[in-house]
C-alpha positions in Angstrom: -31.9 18.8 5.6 -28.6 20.6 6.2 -27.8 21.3 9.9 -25.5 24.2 10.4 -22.8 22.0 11.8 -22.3 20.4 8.6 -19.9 23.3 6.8 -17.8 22.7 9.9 -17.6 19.0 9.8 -16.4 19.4 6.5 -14.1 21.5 7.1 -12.6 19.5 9.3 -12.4 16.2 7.3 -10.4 18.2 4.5 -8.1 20.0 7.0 -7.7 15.8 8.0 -7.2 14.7 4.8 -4.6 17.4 3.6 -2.6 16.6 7.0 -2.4 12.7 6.0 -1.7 13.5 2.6 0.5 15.7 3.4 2.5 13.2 5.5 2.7 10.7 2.9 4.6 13.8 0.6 6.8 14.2 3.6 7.5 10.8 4.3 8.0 9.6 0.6 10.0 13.1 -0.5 11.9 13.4 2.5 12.4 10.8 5.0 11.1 9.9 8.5 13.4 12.7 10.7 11.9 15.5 8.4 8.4 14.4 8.2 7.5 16.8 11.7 4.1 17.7 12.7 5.4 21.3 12.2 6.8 20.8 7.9 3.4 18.3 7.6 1.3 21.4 9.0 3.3 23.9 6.7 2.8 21.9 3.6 -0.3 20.8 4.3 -1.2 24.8 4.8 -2.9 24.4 8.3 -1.5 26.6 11.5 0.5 23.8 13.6 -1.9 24.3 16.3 -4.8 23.0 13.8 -2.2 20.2 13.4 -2.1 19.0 16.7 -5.6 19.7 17.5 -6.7 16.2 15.0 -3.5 14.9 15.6 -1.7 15.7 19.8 1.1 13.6 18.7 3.6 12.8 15.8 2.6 8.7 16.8 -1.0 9.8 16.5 -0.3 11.4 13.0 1.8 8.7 11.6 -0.5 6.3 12.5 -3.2 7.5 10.8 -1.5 8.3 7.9 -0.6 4.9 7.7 -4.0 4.0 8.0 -5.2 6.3 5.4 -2.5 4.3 2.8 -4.4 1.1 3.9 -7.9 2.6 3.0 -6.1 4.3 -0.4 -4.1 0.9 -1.3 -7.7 -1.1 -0.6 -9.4 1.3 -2.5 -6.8 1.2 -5.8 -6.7 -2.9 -5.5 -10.5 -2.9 -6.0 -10.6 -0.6 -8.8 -7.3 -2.7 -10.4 -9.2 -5.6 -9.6 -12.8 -4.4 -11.9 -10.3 -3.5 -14.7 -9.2 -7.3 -14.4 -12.6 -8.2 -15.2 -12.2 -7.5 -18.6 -9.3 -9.8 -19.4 -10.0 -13.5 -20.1 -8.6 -16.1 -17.7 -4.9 -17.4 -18.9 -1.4 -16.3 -18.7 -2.0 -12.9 -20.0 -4.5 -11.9 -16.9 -2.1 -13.7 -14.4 0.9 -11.3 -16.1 -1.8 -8.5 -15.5 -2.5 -9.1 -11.7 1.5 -9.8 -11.3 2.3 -6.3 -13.0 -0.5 -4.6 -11.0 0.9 -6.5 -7.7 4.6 -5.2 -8.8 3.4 -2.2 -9.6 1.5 -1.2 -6.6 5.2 -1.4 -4.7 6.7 1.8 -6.5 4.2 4.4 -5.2 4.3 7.1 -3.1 2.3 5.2 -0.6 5.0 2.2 -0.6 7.6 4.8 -0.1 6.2 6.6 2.8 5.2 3.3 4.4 9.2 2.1 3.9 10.0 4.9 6.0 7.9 4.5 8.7 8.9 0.2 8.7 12.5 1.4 8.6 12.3 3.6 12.2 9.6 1.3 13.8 12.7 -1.4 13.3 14.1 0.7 15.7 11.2 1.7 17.9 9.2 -0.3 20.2 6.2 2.1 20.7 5.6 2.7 17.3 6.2 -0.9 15.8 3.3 -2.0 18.6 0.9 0.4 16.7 1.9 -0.6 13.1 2.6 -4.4 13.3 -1.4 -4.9 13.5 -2.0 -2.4 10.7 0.6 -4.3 8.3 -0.5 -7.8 9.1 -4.3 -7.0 7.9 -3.2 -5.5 5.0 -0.9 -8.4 4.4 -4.0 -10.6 4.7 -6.3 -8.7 2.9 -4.1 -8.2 0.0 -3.1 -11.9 -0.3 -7.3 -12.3 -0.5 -7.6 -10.1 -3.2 -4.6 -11.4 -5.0 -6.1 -15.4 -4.4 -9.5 -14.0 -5.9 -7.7 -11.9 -9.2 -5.7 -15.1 -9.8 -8.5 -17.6 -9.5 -7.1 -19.7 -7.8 -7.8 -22.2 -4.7 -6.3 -21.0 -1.7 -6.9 -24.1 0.6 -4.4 -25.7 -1.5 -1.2 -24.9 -0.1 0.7 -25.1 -3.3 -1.3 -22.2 -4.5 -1.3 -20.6 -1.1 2.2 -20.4 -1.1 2.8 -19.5 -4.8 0.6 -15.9 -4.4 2.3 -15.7 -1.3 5.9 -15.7 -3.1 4.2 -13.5 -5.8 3.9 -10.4 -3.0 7.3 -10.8 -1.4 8.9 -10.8 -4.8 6.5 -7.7 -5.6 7.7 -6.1 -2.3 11.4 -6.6 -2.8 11.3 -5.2 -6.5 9.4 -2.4 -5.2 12.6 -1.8 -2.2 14.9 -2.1 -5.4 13.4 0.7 -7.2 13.6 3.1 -3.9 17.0 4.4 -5.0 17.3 3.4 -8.7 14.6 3.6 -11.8 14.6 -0.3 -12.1 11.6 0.0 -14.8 13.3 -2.1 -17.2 14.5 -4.8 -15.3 11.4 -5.0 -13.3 9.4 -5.7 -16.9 11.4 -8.5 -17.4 11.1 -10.2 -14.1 7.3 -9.7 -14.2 6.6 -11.2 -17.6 8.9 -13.9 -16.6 7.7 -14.4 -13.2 4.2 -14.5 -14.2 5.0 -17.2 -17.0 6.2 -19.3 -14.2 3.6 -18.9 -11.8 1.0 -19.3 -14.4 2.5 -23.0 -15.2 2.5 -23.9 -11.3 -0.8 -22.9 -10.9 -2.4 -24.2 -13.6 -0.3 -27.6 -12.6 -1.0 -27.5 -8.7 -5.3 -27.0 -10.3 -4.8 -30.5 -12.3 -2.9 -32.1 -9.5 
């Protein structure tokens, strides 16, 4: 049965949502200095003072935007990883989950969470709150990626090799920040994922 609190409650877990979604526009469009509690409030279409009542501060907002990219990049690696499903085991699923790894490094959340890396270099306080957040997502997405490749992770070979497979997707996702680097990128990744798929299958026989 309904309780007349719900409508409310609702309410206020869209006005939340817009405001984090709202961020990530900010932070990906226009950079860290612009991304205020005041334009995220504006764009988000919430009085400023609704802002700050789910948010008091711009750490508190940024931080849980950040989360919010977490939960959304989780939530995107489990539906890439169904879609995976359907392709047989060999080198055209291990080109799959390297394009989908690649891939998922040229968003809007990857763009908004560069931002936010990029200041929290530079501040103490706020690279205290995100450090945590970025080292479980770093662990959880080297999980996911050890489960779409099939492989064994206790052996370090393979360990290592999934591990090089997300840097090199994070640094071709930092050189498409300024540039389209589509086409090169399609290149690397079909070439990348030959390789890996060789090392891996070699490091399984060893």
């Amino acid at each position: 049965m309904a309780t007349p609190h719900e409508p409310k409650q609702d309410r206020s877990r869209a006005t939340r949502q817009r405001l984090l979604e709202a961020t990530i526009d900010c932070l990906a469009e226009m950079g860290w200095a612009a991304a205020t509690v005041a334009v995220v409030a504006e764009r988000a279409g919430v009085s400023r003072g609704a802002a700050q009542h789910h948010f008091p501060t711009r750490e508190d907002l940024i931080t849980a935007a950040l989360e919010y990219m977490f939960d959304t990049r989780m939530e995107q690696s489990k539906a890439d990883a169904l879609a995976l499903a359907e392709i047989a085991q060999g080198q055209a699923r291990t080109e799959a989950v390297v394009a989908g790894l690649v891939e998922s490094y040229t968003t809007t959340l990857f763009k908004a969470a560069l931002q936010v890396w990029t200041h929290a270099a530079a501040d103490p306080v706020l690279r205290e709150r995100i450090v945590p957040l970025e080292a479980r997502f770093g662990r959880i997405s080297h999980r996911m990626a050890v489960a779409a490749l099939g492989v064994d992770d206790t052996d370090p070979v393979a360990h290592h090799l999934v591990q090089a497979t997300l840097d090199l997707a994070r640094g071709l996702g930092l050189a498409d920040v300024l540039t389209d680097d589509s086409l090169r990128r399609k290149e690397i990744v079909q070439q990348w994922a030959a390789t890996l798929h060789m090392a891996l299958t070699q490091s399984g026989e060893g």
